[in-house]
N, C-alpha and C positions, 0 to 999 in steps of 0.2 A: 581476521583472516590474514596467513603472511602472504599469501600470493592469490591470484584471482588467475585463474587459468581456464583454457580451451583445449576441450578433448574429441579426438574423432570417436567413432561409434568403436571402436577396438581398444578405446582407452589411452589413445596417445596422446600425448600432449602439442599441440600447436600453433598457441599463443599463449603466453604469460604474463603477466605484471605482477611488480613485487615492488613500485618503488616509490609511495606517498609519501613514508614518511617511515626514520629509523623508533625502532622499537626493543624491550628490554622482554627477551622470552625467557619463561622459568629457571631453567638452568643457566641465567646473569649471562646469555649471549645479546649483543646487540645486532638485530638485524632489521634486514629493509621489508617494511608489510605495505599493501595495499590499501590496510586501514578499512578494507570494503563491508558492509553490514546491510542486512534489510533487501538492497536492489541493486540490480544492474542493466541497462539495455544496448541491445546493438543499434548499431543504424540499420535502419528498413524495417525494424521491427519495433516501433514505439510503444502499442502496448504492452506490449511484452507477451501477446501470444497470435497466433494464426491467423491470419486474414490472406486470402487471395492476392488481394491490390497488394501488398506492400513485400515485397524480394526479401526470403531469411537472407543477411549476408553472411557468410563465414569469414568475409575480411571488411572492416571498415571502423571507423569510429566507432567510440565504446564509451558511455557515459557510464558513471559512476557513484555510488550513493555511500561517504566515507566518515569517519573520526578524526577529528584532531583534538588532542588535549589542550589547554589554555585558559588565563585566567582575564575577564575582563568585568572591571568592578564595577562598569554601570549595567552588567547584569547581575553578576551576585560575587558575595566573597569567597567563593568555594570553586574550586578549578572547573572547570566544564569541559566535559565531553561535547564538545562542539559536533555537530554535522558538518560536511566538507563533500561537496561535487564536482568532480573532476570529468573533464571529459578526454579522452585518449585520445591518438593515433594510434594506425594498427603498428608504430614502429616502438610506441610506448613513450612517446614524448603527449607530453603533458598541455594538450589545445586551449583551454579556457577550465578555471575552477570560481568557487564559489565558495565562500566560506558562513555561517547564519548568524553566529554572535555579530556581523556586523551591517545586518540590515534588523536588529529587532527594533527599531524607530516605525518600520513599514509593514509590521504584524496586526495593529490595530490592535495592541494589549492598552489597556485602560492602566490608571495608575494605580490601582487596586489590583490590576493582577500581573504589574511591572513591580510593585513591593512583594508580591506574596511571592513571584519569582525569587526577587531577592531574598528573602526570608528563609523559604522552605523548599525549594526544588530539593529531591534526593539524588543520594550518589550510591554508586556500590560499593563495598566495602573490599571487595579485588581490585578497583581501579581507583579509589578513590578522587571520581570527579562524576560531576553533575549531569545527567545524560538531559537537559531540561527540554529539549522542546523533542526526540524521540521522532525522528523524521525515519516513518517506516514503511514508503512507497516512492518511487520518483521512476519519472522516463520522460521521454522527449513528448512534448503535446505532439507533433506527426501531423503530415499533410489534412485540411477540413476544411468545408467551405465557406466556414465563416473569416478564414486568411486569404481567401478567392476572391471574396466578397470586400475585402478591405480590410479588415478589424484585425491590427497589426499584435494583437493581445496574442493572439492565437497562432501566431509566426510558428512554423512547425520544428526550428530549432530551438524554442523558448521550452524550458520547462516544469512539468508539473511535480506537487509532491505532498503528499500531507503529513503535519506533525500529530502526530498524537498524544501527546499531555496536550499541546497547545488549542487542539481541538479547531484547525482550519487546513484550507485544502486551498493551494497558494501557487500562482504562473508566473517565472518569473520570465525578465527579458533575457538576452547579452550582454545586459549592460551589469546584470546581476539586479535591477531595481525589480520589485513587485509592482506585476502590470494589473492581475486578477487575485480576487481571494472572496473566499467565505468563510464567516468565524472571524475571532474564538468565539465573540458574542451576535447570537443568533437573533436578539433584539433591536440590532443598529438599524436595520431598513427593513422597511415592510416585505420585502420580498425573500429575506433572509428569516422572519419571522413568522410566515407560510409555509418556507422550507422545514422551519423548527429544529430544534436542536441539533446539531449533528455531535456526538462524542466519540471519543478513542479508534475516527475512521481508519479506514486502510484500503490500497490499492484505486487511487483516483487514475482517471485516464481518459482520454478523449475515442471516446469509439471510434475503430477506424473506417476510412472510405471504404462502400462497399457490402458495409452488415446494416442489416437495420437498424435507423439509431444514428446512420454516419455524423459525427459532429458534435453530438453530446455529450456530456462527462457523467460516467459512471462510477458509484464508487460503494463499497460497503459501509456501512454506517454501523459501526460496532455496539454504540451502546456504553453499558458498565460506567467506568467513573473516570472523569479526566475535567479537565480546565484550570485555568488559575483564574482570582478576583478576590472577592470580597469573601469573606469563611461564611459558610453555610453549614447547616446542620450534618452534609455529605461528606463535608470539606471544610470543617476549623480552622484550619492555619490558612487559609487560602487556594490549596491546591485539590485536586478533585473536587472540585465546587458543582458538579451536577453529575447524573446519575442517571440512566433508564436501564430497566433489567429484560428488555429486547431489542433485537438486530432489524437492521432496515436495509437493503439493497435499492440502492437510490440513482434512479437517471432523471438529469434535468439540464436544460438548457441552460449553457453554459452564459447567454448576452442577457436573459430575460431570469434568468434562476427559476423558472417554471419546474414544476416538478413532471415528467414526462411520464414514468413509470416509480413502482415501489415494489416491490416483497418486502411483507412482516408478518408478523401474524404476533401481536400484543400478550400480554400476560392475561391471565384470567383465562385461557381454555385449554385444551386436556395436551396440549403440545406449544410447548415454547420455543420460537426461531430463537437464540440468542448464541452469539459468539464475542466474548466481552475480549478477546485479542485474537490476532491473527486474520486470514481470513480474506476473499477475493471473490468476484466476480467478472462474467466472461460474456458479453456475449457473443451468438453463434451467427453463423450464416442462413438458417433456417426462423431466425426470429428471436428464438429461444435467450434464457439466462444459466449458462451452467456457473453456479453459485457456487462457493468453498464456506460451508459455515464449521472452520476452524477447529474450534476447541472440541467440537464433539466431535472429530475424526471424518466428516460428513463431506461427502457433496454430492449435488443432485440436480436437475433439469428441470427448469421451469419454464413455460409456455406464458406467451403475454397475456395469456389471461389464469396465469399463477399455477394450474395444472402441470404436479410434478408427472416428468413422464420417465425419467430414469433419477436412479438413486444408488449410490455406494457408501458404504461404511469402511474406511481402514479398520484392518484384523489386525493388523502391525501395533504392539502397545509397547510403551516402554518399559525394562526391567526392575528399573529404577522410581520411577514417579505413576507409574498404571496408566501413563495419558497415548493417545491415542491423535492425537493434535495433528494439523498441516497449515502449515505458513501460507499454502497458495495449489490451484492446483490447473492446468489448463489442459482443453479438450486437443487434440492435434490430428491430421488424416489417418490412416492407417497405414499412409506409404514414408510415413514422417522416422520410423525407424526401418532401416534397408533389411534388418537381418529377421525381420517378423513375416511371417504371412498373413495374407488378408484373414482374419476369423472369419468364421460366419456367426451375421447376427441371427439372436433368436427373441422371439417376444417373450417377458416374464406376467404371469397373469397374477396379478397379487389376491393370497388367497382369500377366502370368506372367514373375518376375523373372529365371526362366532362361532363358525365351525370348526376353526382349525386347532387344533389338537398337534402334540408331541407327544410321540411313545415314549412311555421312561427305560429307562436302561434297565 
């Protein structure tokens, strides 16, 4: 992205950034980009979607979730697309950044999957450098009352983020050190081995004050194939070393790792939850989990005891590749756009599947 910008509801712009780091666009101009990928959050809004308790700002602090290219060889020979988090001012000076090449000492990779790093991370053949650890969620952990409580992990300016080849979901401080993490390996402590696998997650966040749930970390649990270690039958050269071909939507206590809640629904029967990228979940004020399961264009309302009660499909497909896909999707009031009117809602009865019939053309 060369600029990361803010639009009023008319389309104007009125904030900008453009200035991480100089860049070389197609036509051999060098110019200043943002470098922004994945995520971004304001202040006051740490999940990144709607809650009562916590003020939309339209000016404030603005973290950032970025790339920089660079090579350092006690991670691998091959240039790497580094992750880079930067935090704004609303004047666009640059308050605290973060860089991940140099805290992978504090990842908990084993030296089986600090080689296979080495060895085998890929790059793309546009950019030619290593995208290796795929950090494709972050925002500020946000006010919770386990930082009320003492538990300095949870500081509301520290924050969270998960990689996804690396397969953990990671807090850090201001100091830049890792305070919290689970993963990459789901066997290190019994509590982490309860929780069971987590792979190729997305969208971790500390529910905010206020919904039910306030305090605990939510997050999609993707599935499909990601990790580095030792080669396995999924993953030979060391990378993609495990597998599940279903999705999980996972809340659990953030101090004890308990598992609080789930949505899944396993392989073997007539409908498969699985969104092997992409993908978020939300909870509501009502109890409720309005889910994004990504790759099938899907999301839908689920009730704490898993009853969907609203469902949407994107009609919108691509020209190009037939998908149908959404990176993320959140529910917001209906006063949240000025220039809409209230709809009115209506109940949809879903019909009797053995009756229902379509007339052919």
């Amino acid at each position: 992205v060369i600029a990361l910008t803010q639009q009023d509801w008319d389309g104007n712009i009125i904030w900008q950034y453009d200035g991480a780091e100089q860049v070389q666009t197609e036509d051999g101009q060098t110019v200043w980009a943002s470098r922004q990928h994945h995520d971004w959050q304001r202040e006051g809004s740490p999940a990144g979607y709607y809650a009562e308790s916590e003020p939309l700002l339209t000016e404030g602090r603005t973290l950032v979730l970025g790339h920089k290219e660079l090579v350092n060889l006690e991670i691998s020979d091959k240039r790497l697309e580094d992750d880079y988090i930067y935090e704004l001012s609303w004047d666009g000076e640059i308050l605290w950044d973060w860089s991940a090449n140099e805290h992978i000492d504090e990842f908990g990779f084993s030296e089986d999957a600090r080689n296979a790093i080495y060895r085998s991370v890929s790059f793309t053949e546009a950019q030619q450098s290593a995208d290796w650890l795929h950090i494709n969620g972050m925002s500020y952990v946000g006010p919770n009352h386990w930082y009320d409580e003492g538990d300095e992990r949870f500081h509301p300016d520290n924050v969270i983020f998960s990689s996804r080849q690396a397969n953990i979901v990671v807090i850090i401080d201001r100091t830049g050190s890792v305070v919290w993490r689970i993963g990459p390996d789901y066997r290190e402590t019994a509590a982490m081995r309860a929780l069971g696998q987590v792979s190729g997650q997305h969208h971790p966040h500390i529910i905010p004050i206020g919904l039910p749930g306030a305090g605990n970390i939510m997050f999609f649990d993707n599935g499909g194939a990601a990790g580095y270690g030792a080669g396995t039958p999924f993953g030979p050269d060391g990378r993609n070393i495990v597998a599940r071909d279903y999705s999980r939507v996972l809340e659990i206590n953030p101090v004890t790792l308990e598992k609080v809640w789930e949505y899944s629904i396993p392989g073997g029967t007539d409908f498969q939850f699985y969104s092997p990228n992409v993908s978020s979940a939300q909870r509501l004020a009502n109890g409720n989990t309005l889910i994004t399961e990504g790759a099938a264009g899907r999301i839908f309302e689920a009730t704490a005891d898993k009853e969907i009660v609203w469902e949407f499909v994107n009609p919108y497909f691509n020209a190009n590749n037939g998908r149908n896909n959404m990176y993320r999707a959140y529910r917001v009031p209906y006063d949240w756009v000025p220039q809409l009117q209230r709809p009115q809602e209506r109940a949809v009865i879903p019909p009797n599947l053995a009756e229902f019939r379509i007339q052919p053309q």
